[in-house]
N, C-alpha and C positions, 0 to 999 in steps of 0.2 A: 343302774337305773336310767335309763333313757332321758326320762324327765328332767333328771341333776341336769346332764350334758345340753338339753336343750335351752334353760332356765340357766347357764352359765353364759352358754352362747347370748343368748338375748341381755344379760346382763353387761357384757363383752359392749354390748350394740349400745345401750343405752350410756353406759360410760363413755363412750366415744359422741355421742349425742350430746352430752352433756357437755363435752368440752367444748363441740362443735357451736351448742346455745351460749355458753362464754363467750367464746369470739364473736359472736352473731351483737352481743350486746357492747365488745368493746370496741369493733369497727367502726360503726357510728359514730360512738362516741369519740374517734380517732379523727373520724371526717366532719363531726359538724366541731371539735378543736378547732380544727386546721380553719373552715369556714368562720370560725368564731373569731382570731389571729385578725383574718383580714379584713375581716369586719370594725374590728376597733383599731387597724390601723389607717384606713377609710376614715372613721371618723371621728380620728387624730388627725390626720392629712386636713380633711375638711376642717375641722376648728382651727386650725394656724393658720389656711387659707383663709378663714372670716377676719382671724385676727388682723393677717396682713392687711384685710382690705379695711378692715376699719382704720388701723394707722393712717394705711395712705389718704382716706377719705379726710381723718383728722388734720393730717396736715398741709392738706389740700384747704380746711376751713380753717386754719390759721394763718395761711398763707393770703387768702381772701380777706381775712381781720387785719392783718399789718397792710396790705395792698390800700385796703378801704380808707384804714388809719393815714396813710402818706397823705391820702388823695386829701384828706380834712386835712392834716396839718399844713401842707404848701397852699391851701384855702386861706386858712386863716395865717399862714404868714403873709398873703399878698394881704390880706384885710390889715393887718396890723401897720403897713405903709399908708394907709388912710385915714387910719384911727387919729382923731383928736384930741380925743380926752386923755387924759392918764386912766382913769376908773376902766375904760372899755379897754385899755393898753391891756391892763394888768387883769382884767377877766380873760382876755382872748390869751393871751401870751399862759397864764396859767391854762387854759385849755389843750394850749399847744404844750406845755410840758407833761400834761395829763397824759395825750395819747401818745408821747415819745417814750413815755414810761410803761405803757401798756404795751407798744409794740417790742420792746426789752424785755418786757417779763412773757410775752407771747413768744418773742424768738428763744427764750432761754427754751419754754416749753416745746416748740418747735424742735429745739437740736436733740431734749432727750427722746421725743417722737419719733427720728431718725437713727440716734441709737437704738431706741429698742424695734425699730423696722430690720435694720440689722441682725439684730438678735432672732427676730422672727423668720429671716431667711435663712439664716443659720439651720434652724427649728424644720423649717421645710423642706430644706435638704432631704433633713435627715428623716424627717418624716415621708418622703414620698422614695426613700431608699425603703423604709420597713415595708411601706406598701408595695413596690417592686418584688420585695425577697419575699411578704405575705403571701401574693400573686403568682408567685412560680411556685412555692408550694405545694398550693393548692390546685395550679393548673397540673403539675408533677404525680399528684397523687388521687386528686380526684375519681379519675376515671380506675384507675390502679383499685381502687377500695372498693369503690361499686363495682367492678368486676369478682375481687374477692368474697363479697358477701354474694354475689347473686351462686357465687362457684361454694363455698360454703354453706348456703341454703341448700344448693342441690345433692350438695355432699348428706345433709342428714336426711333428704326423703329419701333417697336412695338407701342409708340405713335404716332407716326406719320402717321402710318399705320390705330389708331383708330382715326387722327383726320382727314386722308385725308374720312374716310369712314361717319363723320360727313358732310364731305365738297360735298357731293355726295348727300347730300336733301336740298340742298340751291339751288335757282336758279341765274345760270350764272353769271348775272351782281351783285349779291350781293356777290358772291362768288370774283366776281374781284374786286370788294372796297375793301373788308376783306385783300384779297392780297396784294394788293398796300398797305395797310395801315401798314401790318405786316415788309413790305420791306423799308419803307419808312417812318415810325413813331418807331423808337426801337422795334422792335416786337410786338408795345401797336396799338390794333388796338379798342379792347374792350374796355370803362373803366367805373369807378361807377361815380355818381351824388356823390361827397361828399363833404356836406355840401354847394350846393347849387354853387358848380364849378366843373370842369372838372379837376379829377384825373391824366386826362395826362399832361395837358400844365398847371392845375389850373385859366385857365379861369373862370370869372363869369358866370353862368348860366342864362339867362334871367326865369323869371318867367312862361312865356304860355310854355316855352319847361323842363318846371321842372313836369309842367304838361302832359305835352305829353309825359314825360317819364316814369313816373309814372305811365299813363295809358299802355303802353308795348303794342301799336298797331299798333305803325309803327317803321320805323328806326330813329334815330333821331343825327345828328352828330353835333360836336363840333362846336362853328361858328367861334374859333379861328384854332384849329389844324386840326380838318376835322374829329377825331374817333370818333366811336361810341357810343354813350352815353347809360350806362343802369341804372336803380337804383339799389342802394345795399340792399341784400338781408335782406329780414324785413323791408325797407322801405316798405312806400307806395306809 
């Protein structure tokens, strides 16, 4: 029956379409990955940069605290050579061990500031390596992908294109089972007799429609799923 061989053919076509729409959906997703990679290691790089800059900024202002601090306390030690009283001795002079003591607990803060500025270089490193190796990547393959898909698109009109031109010597109503069955059954609208059930759903095959399959003279559907039952090639 002509029909069978046609409605295999087209079947043929659409299997191949279908992988073809796989890939269509996993490229993308392959390229906006890659894009995604370098995007969070961007801004990783970027957050250890803010951090370094705040370190530096910080101990730039505690640097300015202990500086300011000197500047009062050799103030108030020249003051202390004029002092008369004991009372204003012993205000000033506790003044001055006030901010001798603040600029110690300011320098202690200070050195771990600088340790962990270190650590943040460290960090940066290593962070502007991921975005380097992010960046060739994605310069590596970008153009590679979208080439792929746009050759992959073309790949299925072009099928598409030879199976709608199959679908053009089938008449109408067989052309709209095929349809329904492609929309409507996982794109299996075709399938083999194998081993005496049905490939698609794995239905049992009664015995008179193993034969009427076999003979290839009419259409003959599934009596669980509804596809089209054919035999496989080099049966009988």
């Amino acid at each position: 029956m002509r029909e069978l061989e046609i409605l295999i053919k087209m079947q043929q076509c659409d299997d191949i379409i279908g992988e073809k729409e796989i890939l269509m959906q996993e490229l993308p997703r392959e390229l906006s990955s890659i894009k995604n990679d370098l995007e969070i290691a961007n801004t990783q790089l970027s957050e250890t940069e803010q951090k370094l800059e705040e370190n530096i900024t910080m101990q730039k202002l505690k640097e300015l605290d202990i500086q300011s601090n000197i500047v009062k306390i050799n103030k108030y030690k020249e003051q202390l050579l004029t002092i008369k009283t004991n009372k204003e001795y012993k205000a000033l002079n506790s003044e001055v061990s006030h901010l001798e003591n603040k600029n110690s607990e300011t320098d202690d803060i200070l050195i771990e500031l600088m340790e962990e500025e270190a650590n943040i270089r460290i960090q940066l490193t290593e962070d502007k390596k991921k975005q380097e190796i992010a960046n060739g990547v994605l310069k590596a393959n970008e153009e590679k992908l979208n080439n792929k898909i746009k050759q992959v698109q073309k790949e299925i009109e072009q099928i598409r294109d030879e199976r709608n031109e199959f679908a053009t010597k089938l008449p109408r109503q067989i052309l709209k089972r095929y349809a329904s069955l492609i929309k409507n059954k996982n794109r299996k609208a075709v399938v083999f007799n194998e081993n005496n059930a049905c490939s698609g759903c794995g239905f049992n095959i009664r015995p008179q429609l193993v034969i009427e399959i076999n003979n290839k003279d009419r259409l003959v559907n599934c009596e669980s799923c509804g596809r089209i039952l054919v035999a496989k090639p080099g049966d009988n």
